[in-house]
Steps between C-alpha positions, in 0.01 A plus 500: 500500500160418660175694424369443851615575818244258646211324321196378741370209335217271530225673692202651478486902467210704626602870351177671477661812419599356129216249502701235528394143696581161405865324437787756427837479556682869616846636438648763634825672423663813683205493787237524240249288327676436143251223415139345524446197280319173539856295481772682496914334428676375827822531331431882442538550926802545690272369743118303497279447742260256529151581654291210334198463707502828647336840420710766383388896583610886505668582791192571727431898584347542825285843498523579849772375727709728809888402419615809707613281750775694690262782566138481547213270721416298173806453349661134407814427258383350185823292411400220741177442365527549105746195434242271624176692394568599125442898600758664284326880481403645838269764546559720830176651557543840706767394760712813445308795462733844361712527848635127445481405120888565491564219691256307367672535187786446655381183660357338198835569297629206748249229416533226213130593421363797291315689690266772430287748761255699534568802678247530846311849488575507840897695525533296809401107295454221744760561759226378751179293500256722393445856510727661256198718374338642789707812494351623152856728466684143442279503168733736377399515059842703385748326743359152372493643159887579503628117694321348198672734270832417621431107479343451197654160439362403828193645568174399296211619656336634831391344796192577744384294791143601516347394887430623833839450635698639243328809414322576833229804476646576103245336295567476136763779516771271539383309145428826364831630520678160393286476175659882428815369547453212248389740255749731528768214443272314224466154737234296657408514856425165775261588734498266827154405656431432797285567850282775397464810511512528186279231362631398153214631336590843624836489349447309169355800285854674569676185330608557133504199259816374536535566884519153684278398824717306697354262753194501296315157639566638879273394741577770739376806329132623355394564186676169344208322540155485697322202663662335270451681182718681267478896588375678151807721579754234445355366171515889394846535576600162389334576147641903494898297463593504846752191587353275787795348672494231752780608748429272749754597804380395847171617499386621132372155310158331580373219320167594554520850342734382177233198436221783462685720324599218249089407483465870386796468246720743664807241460834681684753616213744427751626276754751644744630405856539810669764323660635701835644353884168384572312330202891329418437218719125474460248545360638660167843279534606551092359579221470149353282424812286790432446360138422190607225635697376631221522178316264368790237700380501408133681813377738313149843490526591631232292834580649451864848495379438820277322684830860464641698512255466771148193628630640671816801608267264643270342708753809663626684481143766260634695340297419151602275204478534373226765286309466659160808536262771745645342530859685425825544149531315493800341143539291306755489121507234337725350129532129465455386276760126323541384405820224633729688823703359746732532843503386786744428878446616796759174405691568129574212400240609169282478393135672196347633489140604173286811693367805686679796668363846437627864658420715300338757769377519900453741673265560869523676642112562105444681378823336302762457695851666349798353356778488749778391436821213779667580712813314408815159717531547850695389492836238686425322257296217340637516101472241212632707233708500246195648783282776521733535123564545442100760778479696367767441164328609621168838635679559171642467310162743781294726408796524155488498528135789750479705337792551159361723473214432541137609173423653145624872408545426354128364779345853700539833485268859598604565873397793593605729144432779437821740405230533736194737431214744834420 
């Protein structure tokens, strides 16, 4: 009988979570990690697999995501994109507020992913656009207070999108009663910035350490930065233990704003897509993309890989990334490439890094996730006319590739012989 169910050999592991970097081989036996070792026996797998040259990871957890697809504005289906992105742990941040997290849950039960959610202060979540807190009654502290109650297993933490559109004449009440909500229920709050009112300065000194600022290197919201210059307010929060997140979405991620916030040391704790309908097929596009933009601007990998991987799983208390002894066997394999590639923030500015991460493989408890191919956008995305010329391009090539066959006349054998002896 073999020790292993599978043994990933040959590659090189980035587990900041244990500490680990360098040449390791990985077993894994009943969906868990059984094994970290720098050689480990072939002959003790039922199965190996061989990822010399490659750069073995955690499954990636993505902080703030929308995967409430069938339901909301925002939503997309995260299947589709995890096998070829490495995201094994999905965040949904505040799609289903207390009227909807029953089918939320419901929802997520049918995806290969894990996925966790924070529960949207709003009763109402993001059915539409915007807007879900301009009738303060929607804020409703008890009736949020018993959903999360009833979905422990799902729900961990509270979310509150914190601009002009979404909260209308309420001010900071919205926040406010989100943050009582979290402390009733012992979990962290994400706060969404955006066009002000409120400016981010405003709404900062509610934040308790621990509580994360998502879209923290936005470019369309005050009090992130000013002519250029770090706001005191930031640094104060930054240095009090709240979690800077990137969430970069279609319109929360300037290069401008992180690159002065890194000159000030405020580094982001976390990288996260804040991938919805309308940042999936730019600017945002995965979460591998979004690391590699911060690659561009001289962030490490290996403190890139832990800002998406156990440092967003610390945050909410996941059980995730990180592939130390007896956790879920939940494993990322990506090629390191070098070359000179461009990337662009939610504004259109442009950086180019020497360095770019690319799926190879994702395994969810141990077995590889299928290729799955993405639904067509909702009509009520916006798209430019070369976002809808590649999508009809893509379509073309999955036809051809999918309507010629697998193989040649000489790749077949006889299955089913004409003559068969008694």
């Amino acid at each position: 009988m073999t020790a292993y169910d599978t043994l990933f050999t040959g590659g090189e592991l980035i587990d900041p979570g244990t500490g680990r970097a360098g040449r390791y081989d990985v077993a894994v036996r009943a969906g868990r990690i059984a094994a970290v070792a720098p050689s480990l026996l072939p002959e003790d797998a039922r199965e190996t697999v061989d990822v010399t040259g490659l750069l073995l990871t955690p499954g990636l957890v993505d902080l703030h995501t929308h995967v409430f697809g069938s339901a909301t504005y925002w939503g997309v289906d995260p299947d589709p994109v995890a096998w070829y992105s490495g995201v094994t742990t999905w965040v949904d941040a505040g799609s289903a507020g207390a009227y909807a997290l029953d089918a939320l849950a419901a929802t997520a039960r049918g995806y290969r992913v894990r996925v966790a959610a924070l529960l949207n202060v709003s009763s109402v979540g993001l059915t539409g656009r915007t807007g879900e807190s301009v009738d303060i009654d929607n804020c409703d502290v008890d009736l949020a207070i018993a959903a999360i109650h009833a979905h422990r297993d799902l729900v961990r933490g509270v979310k509150v999108r914190m601009d002009r559109f979404t909260i209308g004449g309420n001010g900071l009440e919205p926040l406010r009663r989100g943050i009582a909500v979290a402390s009733a229920c012992d979990m962290p709050v994400m706060v969404h910035v955006g066009y002000p009112p409120p400016s981010v300065r405003e709404l900062l000194p509610l934040l308790r350490p621990g509580d994360v600022v998502t879209h923290c290197a936005s470019g369309a919201t005050s009090g992130v930065t000013s002519g250029g210059v770090l706001d005191p307010a930031m640094k104060e929060a930054y240095q009090s233990g709240v979690v800077f997140d990137i969430g970069h979405g279609s319109g929360g991620f300037a290069f401008d704003v992180l690159e002065t916030q890194l000159a000030g040391g405020l580094v982001p704790r976390t990288v996260s897509t804040d991938l919805h309908a309308r940042s999936l097929h730019g600017p945002a596009f995965d979460l591998p993309t979004t690391m590699n933009k911060m690659l561009a601007v001289g962030l490490p990998l290996p403190d890139v890989v832990a800002a998406a991987t156990v440092r967003p799983a610390e945050v909410l208390g996941l059980p995730a990334g990180t592939l130390r002894v007896g956790a879920p066997a939940d494993l990322a394999v990506f090629r390191l490439e070098e070359g000179e590639f461009a990337w662009a923030d939610a504004h259109g500015q442009r950086r180019t890094g020497r360095r770019r991460l690319v799926n190879e493989a994702t395994y969810l408890a141990g077995v590889p996730l299928p290729p799955r191919l993405p639904a067509p956008p909702p009509p009520w995305v916006p798209l430019t006319a070369s976002q809808r010329a590649a999508l009809r391009e893509r379509e073309r090539a999955v036809r051809a590739l999918l309507t010629t066959p697998l193989v040649d006349p000489e790749g077949l054998t006889e299955q089913f012989p004409r003559h068969r002896d008694p």
